[in-house]
Backbone as CSV, one residue per row, in Angstrom:
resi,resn,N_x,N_y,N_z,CA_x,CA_y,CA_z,C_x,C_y,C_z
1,UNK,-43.308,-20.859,-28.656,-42.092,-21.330,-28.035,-40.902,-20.428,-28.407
2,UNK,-40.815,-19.673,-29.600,-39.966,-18.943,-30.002,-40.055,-17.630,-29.668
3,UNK,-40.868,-17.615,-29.074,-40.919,-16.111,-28.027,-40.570,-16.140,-26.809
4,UNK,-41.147,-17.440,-26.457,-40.146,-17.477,-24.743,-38.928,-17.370,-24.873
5,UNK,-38.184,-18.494,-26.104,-36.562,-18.490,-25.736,-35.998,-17.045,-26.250
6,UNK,-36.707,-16.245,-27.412,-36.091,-14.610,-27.501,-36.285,-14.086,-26.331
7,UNK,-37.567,-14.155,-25.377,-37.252,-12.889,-24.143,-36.353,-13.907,-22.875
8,UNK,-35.960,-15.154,-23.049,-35.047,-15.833,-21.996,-33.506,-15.156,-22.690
9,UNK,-33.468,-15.200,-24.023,-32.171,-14.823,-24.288,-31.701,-13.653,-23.809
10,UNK,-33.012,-12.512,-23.693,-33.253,-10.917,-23.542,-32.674,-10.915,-21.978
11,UNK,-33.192,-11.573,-21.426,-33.423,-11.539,-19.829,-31.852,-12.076,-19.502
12,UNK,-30.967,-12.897,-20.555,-29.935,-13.562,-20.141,-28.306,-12.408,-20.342
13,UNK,-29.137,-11.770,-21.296,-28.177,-10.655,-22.004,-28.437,-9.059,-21.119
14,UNK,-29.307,-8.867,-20.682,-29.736,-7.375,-19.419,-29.059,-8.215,-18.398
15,UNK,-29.485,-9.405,-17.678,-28.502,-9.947,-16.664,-26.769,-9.469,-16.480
16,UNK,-26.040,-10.048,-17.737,-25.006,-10.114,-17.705,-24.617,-8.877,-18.270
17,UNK,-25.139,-8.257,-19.014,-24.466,-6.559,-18.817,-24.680,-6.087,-17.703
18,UNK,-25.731,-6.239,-17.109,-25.518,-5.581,-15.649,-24.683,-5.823,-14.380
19,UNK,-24.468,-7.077,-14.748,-23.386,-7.678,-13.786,-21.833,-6.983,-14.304
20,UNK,-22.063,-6.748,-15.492,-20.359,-6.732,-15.778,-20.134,-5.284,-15.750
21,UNK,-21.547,-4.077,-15.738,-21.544,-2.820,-15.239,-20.768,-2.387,-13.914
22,UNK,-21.947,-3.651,-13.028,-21.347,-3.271,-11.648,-20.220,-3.777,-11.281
23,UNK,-19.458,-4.825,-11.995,-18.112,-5.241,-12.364,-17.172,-4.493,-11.993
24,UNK,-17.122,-3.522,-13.378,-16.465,-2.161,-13.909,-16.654,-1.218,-12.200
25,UNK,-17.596,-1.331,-12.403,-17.741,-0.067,-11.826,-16.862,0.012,-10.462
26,UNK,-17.058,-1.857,-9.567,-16.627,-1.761,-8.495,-15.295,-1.603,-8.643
27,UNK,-14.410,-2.128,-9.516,-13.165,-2.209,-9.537,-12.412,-0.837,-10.034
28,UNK,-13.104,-0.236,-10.735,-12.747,1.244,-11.026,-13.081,2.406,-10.110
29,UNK,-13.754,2.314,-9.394,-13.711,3.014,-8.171,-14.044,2.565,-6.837
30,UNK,-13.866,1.573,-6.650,-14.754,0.905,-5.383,-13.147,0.020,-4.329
31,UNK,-12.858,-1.139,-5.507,-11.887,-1.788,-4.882,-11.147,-2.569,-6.328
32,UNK,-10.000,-2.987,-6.043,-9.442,-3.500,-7.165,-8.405,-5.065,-6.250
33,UNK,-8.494,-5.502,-6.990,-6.814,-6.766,-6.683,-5.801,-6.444,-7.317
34,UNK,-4.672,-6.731,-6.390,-3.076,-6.336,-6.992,-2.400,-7.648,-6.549
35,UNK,-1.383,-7.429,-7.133,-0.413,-8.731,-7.078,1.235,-7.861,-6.629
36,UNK,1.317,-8.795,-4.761,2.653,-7.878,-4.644,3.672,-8.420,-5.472
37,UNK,4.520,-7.346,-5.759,5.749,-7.760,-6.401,7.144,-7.485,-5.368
38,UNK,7.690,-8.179,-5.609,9.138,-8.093,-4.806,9.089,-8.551,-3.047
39,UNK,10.248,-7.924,-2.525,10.495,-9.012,-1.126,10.586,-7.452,-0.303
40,UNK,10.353,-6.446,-0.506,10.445,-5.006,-0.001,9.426,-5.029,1.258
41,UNK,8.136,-5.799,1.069,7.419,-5.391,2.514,7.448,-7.024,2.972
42,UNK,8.281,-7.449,3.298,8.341,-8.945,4.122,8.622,-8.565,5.157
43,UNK,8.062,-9.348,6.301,6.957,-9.831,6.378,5.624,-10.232,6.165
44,UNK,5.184,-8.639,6.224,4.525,-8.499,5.594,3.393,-9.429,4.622
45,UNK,3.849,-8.633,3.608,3.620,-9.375,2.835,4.815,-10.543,1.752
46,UNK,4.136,-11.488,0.610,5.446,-11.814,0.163,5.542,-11.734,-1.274
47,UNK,6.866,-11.832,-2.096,6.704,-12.029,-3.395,5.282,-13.095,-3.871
48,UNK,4.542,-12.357,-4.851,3.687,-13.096,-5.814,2.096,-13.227,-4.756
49,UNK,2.065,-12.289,-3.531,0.744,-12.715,-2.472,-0.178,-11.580,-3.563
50,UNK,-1.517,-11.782,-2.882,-2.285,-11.472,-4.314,-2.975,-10.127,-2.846
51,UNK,-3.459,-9.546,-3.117,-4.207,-8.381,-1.979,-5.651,-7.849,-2.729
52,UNK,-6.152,-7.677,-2.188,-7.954,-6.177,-2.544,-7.145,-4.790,-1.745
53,UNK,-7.424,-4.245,-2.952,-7.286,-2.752,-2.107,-8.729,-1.823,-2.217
54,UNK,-8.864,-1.125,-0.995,-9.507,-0.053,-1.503,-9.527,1.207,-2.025
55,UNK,-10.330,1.639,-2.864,-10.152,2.881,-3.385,-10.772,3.881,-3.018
56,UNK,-11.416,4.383,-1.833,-12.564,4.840,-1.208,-11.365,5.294,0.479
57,UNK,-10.595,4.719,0.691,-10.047,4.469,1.877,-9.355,5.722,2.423
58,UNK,-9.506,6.530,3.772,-9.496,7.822,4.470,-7.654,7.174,4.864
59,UNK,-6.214,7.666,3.995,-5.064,7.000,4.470,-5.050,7.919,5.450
60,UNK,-4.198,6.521,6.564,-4.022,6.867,7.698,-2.568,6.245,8.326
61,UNK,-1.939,6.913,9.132,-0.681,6.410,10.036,-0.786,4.996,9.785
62,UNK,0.608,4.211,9.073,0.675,2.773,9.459,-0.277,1.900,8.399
63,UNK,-1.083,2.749,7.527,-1.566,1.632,6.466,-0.506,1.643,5.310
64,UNK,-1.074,0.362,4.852,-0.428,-0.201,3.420,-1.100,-0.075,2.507
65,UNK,-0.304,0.865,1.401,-1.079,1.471,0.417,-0.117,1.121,-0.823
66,UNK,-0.951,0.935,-1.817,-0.288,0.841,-3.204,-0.501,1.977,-4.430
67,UNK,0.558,2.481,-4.722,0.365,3.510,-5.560,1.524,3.503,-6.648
68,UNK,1.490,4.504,-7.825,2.083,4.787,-8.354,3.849,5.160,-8.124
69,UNK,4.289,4.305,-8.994,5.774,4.712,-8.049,6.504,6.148,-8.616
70,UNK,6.672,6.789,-8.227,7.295,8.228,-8.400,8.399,8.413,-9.584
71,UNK,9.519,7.004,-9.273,10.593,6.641,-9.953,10.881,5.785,-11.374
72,UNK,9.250,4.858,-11.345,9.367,3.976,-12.630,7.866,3.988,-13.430
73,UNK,7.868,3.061,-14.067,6.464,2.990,-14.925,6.021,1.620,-13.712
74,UNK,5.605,1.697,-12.597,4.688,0.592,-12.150,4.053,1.061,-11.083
75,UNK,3.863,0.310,-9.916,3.007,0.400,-8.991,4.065,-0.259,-7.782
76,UNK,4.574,0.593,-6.303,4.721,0.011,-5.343,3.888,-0.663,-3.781
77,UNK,4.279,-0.883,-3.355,3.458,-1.332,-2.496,4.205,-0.957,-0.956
78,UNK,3.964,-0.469,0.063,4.607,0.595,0.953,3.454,0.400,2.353
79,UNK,4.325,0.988,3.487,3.107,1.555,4.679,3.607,3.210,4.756
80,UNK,2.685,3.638,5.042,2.622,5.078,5.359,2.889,4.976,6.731
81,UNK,4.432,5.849,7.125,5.219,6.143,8.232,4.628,7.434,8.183
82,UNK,4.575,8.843,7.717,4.649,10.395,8.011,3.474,10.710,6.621
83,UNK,2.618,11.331,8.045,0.991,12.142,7.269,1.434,14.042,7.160
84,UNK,0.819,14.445,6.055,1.368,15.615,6.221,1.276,16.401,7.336
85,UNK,2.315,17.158,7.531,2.473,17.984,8.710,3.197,17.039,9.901
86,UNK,3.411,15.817,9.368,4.630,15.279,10.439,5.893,15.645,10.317
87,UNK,6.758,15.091,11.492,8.041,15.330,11.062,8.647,14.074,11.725
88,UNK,9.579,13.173,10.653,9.544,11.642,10.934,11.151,11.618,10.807
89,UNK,11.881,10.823,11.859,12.906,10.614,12.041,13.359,8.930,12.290
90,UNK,14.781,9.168,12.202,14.985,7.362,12.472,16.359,7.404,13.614
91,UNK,16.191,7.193,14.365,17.789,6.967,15.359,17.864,5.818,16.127
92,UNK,18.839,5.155,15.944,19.223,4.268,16.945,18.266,3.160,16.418
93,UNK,17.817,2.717,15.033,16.512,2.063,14.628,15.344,1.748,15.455
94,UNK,15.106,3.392,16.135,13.401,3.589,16.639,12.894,4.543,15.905
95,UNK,12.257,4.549,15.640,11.160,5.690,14.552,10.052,6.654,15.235
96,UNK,10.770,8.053,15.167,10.339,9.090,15.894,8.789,9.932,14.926
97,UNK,7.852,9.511,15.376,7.095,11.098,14.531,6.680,12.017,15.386
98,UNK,6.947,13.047,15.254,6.973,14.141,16.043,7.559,13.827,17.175
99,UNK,8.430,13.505,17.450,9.069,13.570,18.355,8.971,12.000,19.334
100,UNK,7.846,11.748,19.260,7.239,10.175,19.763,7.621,8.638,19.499
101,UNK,8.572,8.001,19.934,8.595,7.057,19.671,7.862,6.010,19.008
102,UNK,7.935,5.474,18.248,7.144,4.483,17.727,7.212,2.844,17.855
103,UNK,7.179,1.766,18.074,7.821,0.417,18.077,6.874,-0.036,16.364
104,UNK,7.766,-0.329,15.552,7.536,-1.099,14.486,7.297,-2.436,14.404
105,UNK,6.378,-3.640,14.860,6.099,-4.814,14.983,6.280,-5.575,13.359
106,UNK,6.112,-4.643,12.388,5.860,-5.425,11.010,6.707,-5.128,10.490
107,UNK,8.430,-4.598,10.943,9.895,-4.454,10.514,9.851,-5.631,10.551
108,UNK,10.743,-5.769,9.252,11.658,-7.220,9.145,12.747,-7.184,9.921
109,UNK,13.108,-7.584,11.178,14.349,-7.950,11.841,15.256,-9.198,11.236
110,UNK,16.391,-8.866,11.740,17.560,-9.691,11.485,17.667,-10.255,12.956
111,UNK,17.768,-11.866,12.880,18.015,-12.390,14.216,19.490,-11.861,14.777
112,UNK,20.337,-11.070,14.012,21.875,-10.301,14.602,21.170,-9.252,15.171
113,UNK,20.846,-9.043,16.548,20.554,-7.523,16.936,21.213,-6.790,17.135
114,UNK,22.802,-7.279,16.630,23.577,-5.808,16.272,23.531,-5.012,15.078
115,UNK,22.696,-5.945,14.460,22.569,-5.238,12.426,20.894,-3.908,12.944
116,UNK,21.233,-3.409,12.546,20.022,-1.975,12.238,19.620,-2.333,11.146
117,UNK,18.370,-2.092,11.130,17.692,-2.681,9.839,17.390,-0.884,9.069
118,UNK,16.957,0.121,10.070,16.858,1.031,9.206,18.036,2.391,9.544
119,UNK,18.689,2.720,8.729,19.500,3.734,9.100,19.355,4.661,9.510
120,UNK,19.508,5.493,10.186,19.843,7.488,11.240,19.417,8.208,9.644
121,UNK,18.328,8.966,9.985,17.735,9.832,9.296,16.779,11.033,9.392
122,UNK,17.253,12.039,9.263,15.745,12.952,9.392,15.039,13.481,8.140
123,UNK,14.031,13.985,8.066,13.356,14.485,6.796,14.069,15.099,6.391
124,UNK,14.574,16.431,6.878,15.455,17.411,6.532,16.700,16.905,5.509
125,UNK,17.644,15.638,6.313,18.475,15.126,5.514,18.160,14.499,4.128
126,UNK,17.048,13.946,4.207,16.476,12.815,3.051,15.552,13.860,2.085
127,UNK,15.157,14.928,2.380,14.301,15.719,1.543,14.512,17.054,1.116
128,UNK,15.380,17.545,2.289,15.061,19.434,2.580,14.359,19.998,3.078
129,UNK,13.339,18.707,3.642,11.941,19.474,4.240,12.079,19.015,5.765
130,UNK,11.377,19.803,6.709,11.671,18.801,7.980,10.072,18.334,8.534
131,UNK,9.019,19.225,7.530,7.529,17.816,7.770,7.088,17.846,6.312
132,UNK,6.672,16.815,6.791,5.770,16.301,5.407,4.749,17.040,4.632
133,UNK,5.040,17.529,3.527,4.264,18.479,2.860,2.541,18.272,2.473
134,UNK,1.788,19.211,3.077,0.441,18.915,2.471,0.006,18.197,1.017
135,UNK,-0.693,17.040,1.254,-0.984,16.404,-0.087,0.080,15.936,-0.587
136,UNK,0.874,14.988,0.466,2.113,14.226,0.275,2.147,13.277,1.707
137,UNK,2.537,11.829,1.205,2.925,10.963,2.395,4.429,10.824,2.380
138,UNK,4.937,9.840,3.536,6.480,9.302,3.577,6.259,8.090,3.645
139,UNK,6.534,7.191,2.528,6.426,5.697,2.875,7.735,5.042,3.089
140,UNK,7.227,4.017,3.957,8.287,3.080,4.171,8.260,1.583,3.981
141,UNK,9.377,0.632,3.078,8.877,-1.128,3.062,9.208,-1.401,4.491
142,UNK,8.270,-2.434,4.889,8.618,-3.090,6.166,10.040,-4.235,6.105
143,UNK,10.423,-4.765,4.882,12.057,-4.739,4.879,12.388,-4.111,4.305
144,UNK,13.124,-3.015,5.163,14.157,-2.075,5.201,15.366,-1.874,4.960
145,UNK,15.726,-3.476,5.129,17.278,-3.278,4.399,17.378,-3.431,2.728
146,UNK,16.186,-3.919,1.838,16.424,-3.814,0.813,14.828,-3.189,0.308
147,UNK,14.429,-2.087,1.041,13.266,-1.952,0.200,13.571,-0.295,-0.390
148,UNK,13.357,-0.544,-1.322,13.344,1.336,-2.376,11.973,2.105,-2.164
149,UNK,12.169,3.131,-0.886,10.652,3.828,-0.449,11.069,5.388,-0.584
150,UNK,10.616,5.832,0.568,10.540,7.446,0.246,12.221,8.024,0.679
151,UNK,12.960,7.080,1.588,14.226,7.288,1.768,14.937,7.735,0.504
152,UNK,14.553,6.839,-0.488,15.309,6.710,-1.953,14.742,7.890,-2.739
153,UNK,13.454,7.876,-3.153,12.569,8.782,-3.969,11.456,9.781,-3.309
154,UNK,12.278,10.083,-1.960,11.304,11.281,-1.338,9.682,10.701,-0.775
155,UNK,9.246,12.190,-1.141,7.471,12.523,-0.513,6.455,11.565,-1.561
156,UNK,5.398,10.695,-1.402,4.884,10.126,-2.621,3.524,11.613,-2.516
157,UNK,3.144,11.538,-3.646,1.462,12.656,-3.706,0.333,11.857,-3.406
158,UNK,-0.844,12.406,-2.854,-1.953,11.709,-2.174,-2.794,10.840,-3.468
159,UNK,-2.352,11.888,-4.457,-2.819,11.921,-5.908,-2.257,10.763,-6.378
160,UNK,-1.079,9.802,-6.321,-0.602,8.716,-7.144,-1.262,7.455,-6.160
161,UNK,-1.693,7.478,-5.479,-2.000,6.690,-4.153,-3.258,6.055,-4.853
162,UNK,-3.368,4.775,-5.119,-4.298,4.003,-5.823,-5.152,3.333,-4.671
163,UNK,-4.761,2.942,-3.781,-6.112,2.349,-2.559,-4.980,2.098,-1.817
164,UNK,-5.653,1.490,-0.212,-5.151,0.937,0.932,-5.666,-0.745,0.878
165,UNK,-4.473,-1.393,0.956,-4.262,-2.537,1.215,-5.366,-3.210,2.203
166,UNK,-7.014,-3.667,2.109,-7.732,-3.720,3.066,-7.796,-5.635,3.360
167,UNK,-7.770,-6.500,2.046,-7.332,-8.242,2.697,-6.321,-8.930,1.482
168,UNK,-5.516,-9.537,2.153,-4.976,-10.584,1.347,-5.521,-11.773,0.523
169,UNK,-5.685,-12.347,-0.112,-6.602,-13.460,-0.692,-5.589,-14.446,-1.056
170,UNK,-4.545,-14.336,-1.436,-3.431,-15.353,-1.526,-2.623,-15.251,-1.496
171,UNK,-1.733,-16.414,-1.037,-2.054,-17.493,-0.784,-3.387,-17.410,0.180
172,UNK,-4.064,-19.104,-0.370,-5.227,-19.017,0.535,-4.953,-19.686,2.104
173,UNK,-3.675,-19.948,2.569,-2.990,-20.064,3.903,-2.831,-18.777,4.840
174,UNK,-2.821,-18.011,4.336,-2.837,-16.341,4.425,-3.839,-15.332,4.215
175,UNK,-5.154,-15.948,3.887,-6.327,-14.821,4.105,-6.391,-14.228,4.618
176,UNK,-6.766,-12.934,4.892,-7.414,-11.670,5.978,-6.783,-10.521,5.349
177,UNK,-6.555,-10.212,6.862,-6.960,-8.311,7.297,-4.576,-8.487,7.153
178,UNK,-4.631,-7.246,6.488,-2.922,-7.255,6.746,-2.588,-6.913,8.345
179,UNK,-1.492,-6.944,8.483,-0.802,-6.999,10.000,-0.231,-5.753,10.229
């Protein structure tokens, strides 16, 4: 009897290291959970919503990515407006890349549609550069009137870029795919 329960203990202890291997493993390179902070991408998202990101993820025009912030010791949370080799503008609060209009659905508007939510800008003015430098994005919060993005602290590197925002998990009123 004291041999079954040593190889049940054996079998209970290879179990759970292996689980907590592939644990590690997924969350260190696979996918991780973050917790947004602040009111910068509302709609969006909101203070204290919980997200999975991936870490595997090909960024692209218009995703929400969380990375290293350029300016402090933490982590922001942003959409990618300008891929390198764009050149991204703001007039009249429509958002030009390359020249192309864009309509922003996940801007935070102000029910005053005389207030502009994002101000007259070109790369050139905000950087020195007039496209986006290889192995560099331009992010932007989807509220714009108080969010601190690449307007404030420039080009982010592809390199500080921790995953793309792929579901929300909480609140659990708010599950899925982001907007």
């Amino acid at each position: 009897m004291q041999e079954n329960t040593k190889k049940e203990v054996y079998a209970w202890i290879k179990s759970i290291t292996f689980a907590l291997i592939i644990a590690f493993l997924c969350r260190n390179f696979l996918f991780s959970p973050t917790t947004v902070y602040g009111e910068s991408m509302e709609p969006t998202f909101q203070d204290k919503d919980r997200v999975l990101i991936s870490k595997t993820s090909d960024i692209q025009r218009f995703d929400v990515v969380v990375f290293n912030a350029p300016d402090a010791d933490k982590r922001y949370i942003k959409r990618v407006i300008g891929l390198p080799g764009d050149n991204v503008e703001m007039k009249d609060d429509v958002l030009y890349i390359n020249g192309k209009p864009y309509e922003e659905p996940y801007v935070k508007r102000n029910n005053n549609i005389s207030l502009r939510v994002t101000g007259d800008f070109t790369l050139k003015e905000l950087t020195g550069k007039t496209t986006v430098p290889n192995g560099y994005f331009f992010v932007l919060g989807d509220n714009r009137l108080i969010s601190k993005d690449s307007r404030k602290f420039g080009f982010i590197s592809a390199d500080s870029i921790i995953g793309e925002v792929k579901l929300q998990f909480f609140p659990i009123k708010d599950i899925g795919l982001p907007k």
